[in-house]
N, C-alpha and C positions, 0 to 999 in steps of 0.2 A: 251769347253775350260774352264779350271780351275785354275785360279793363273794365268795366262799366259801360261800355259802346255797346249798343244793338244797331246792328246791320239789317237791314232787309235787303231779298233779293229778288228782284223784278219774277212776276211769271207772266208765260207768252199763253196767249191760244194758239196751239199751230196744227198745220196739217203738213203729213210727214209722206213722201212718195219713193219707194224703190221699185226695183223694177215688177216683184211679183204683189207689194201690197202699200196699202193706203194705211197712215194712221191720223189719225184728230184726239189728239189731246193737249194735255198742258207743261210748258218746261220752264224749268226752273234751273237759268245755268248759274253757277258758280262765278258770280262777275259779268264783265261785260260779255254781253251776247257774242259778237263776233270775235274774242277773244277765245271766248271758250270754244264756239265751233271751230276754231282754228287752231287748236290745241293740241298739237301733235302726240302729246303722253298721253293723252284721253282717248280709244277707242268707241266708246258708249257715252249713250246720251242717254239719259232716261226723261221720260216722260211717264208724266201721272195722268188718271182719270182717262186711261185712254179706250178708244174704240180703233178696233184691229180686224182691216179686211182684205181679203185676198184678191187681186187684182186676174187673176186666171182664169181666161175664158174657159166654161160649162165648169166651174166650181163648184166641190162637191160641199165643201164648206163654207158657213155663214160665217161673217166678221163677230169676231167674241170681244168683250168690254174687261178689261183688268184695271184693279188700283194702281198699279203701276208696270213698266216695260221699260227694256233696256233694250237700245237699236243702235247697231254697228255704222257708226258714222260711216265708215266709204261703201255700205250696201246705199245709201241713197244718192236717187236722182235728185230731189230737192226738197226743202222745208220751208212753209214759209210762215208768214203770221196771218193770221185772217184779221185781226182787229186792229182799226188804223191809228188810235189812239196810243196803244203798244205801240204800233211801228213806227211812229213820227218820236218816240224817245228812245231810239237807239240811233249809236252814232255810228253814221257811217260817212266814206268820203264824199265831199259835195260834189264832184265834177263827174260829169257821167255822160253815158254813149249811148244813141239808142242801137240795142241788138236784137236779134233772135238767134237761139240757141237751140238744138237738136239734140233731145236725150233720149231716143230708142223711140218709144210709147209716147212721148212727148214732146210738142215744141211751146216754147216760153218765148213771150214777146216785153220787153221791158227797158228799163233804162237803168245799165249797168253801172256800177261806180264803181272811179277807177282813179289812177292817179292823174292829174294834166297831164303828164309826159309821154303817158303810154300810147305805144304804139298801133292801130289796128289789128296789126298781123299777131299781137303780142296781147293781149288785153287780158289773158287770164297766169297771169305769172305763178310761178312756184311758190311765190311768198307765202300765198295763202291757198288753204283746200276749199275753203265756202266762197263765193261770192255775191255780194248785195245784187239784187236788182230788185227796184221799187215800179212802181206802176206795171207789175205783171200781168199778164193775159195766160196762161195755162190752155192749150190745143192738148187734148187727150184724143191718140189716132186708134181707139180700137171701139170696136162696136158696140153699141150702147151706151149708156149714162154714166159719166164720170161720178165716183161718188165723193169730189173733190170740187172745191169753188174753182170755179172757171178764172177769178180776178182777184191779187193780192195784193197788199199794200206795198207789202216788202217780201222778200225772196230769196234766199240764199241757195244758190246754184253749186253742186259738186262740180269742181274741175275737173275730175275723172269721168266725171259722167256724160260729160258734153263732147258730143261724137263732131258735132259740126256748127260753126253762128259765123254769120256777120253784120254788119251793120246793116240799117234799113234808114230811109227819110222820112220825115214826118211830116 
């Protein structure tokens, strides 16, 4: 409480993916969502209520649940929100591309937002480290069951993370 103002701050369900682990919890950014994941003075993100599992095939250990976790914004491939109601109130830009994008473990199929102007060859500028994609499809290439939704509302794609995309027809 500030001056007599109360603020609240939106919280996401999401599900968090780097290359060695999975997490499902809940975040709580400090302002606008894609502001804040694009926050260059911010290294960590934290999430609360979360469940933490390792993605490493013959895994000796089980995924453990904490009150809270602090994750190295450029170890991840991607984060997205599982609840669509969340994701339809976050602002992102309207005009968008259908892509698929190649993150190691991962391909993501979706419809990227981007500026009108942008170029194909160019689509994921330096501007920003996260990128929107909404109507996602999530392809997990290793054996056995993802223990991640296969389909997301919205998505925000590390730019570092994406080894190779381009556009598809619909």
């Amino acid at each position: 409480m500030f001056g007599g103002i109360e603020r609240s701050l939106a919280t996401f369900q999401v599900e968090a993916l780097s290359a060695e682990y999975f997490l499902r919890g809940q975040f709580k950014p400090l302002g606008d969502l894609g502001v804040f994941l694009n926050d260059r003075r911010r290294d960590f993100i934290r999430l609360d209520d979360v469940e933490l599992i390792p993605l490493v095939a013959g895994r000796q250990q089980r995924g453990v649940r904490r009150e809270a976790v602090n994750v190295h914004k450029q170890t991840l491939l991607a984060l997205s929100l599982t609840v669509a109601d969340e994701a339809q109130g976050v602002q992102i830009l309207a005009s968008k591309r259908p892509v698929v994008f190649y993150l190691g473990s991962l391909i993501v199929r979706g419809e990227l937002h981007v500026n009108v102007d942008a170029l194909d060859e160019d689509l994921l500028d330096d501007a920003r480290d996260f990128h929107p994609v909404s109507k996602a499809t999530i392809y997990y290439l290793h054996n056995g069951a993802a223990p991640f939704a296969r389909e997301a509302p919205l998505l925000f794609v590390q730019r570092a993370s994406v080894q190779a995309y381009h556009l598809y027809e619909e």
